[in-house]
N, C-alpha and C positions, 0 to 999 in steps of 0.2 A: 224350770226352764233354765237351759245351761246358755252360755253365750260362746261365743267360737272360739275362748281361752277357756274353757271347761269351768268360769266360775259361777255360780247360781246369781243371776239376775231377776227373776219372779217367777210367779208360779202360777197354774191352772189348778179350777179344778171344775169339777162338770156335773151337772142338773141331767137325771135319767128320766124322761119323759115317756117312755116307750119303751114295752121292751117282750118281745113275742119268744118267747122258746126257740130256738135252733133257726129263725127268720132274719130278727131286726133288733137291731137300737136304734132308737131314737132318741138323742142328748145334743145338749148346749154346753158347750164347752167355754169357761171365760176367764180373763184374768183375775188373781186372786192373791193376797196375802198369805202368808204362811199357815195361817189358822184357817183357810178354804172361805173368807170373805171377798165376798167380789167388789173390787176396783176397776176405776175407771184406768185405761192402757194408758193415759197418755203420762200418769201418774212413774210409767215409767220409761217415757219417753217413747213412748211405740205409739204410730198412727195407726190406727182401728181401719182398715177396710172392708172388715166382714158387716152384713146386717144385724143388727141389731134385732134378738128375736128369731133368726134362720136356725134353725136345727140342722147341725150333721144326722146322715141316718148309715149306718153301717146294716148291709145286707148279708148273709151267710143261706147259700148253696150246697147244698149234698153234692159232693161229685162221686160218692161211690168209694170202696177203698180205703174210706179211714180219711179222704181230701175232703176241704173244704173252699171254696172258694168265698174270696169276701171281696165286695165291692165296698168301697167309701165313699159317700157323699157329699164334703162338703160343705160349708157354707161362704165362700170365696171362693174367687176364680185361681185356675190352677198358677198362672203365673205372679200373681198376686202372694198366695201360700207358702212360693217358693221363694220370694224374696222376703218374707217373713221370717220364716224358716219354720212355719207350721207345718210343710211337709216333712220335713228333717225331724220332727216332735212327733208327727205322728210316726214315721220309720221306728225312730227309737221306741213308740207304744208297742208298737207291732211287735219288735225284737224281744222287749221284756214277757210280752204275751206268748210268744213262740216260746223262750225258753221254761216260764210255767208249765205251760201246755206239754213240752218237752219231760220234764221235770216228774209230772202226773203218770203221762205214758210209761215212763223208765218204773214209776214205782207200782205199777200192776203186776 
């Protein structure tokens, strides 16, 4: 996790709970130590308002074409997320995924 000067203030990391072929995940994502032990948030100064226990679930749709569409799930509410900046982490998951994804295509 970067902080809004780019320097690393903690980390995630995430419990795969579920997970269907070309469908769904279903993961827990939490805060974590370098080594992927889960910490409590407040440990560094962040208040917790997701549920404790709520699973994000990310959905992936065939749209045909080589697209895919993906919904995200969640487990806070969106205005909540954003003043976290867990949307901003998830954007940047996304971007890192896009350019693998990218990355794979180019080398077929």
């Amino acid at each position: 996790m970067k902080a809004p000067d780019g320097q690393i203030c903690g980390w995630n990391a995430v419990e795969f709970h579920e997970i269907v072929l070309h469908e769904k995940i279903v993961s827990l994502m939490y805060f974590s130590d370098s080594k992927g032990n889960k910490i409590d948030p407040a440990e560094l100064g962040i208040e917790q308002e997701a549920i404790d226990g709520a699973y994000d679930v990310t959905l992936f749709e065939d749209l045909g074409n080589g697209q895919t569409k993906l919904t995200f799930i969640g487990n806070e509410p969106m205005e909540s997320a954003k003043d976290s900046g867990q949307l901003e982490g998830w954007n940047e998951i996304l971007d890192k995924v896009a350019a693998v994804v990218a990355g794979l295509t180019q080398a077929k």
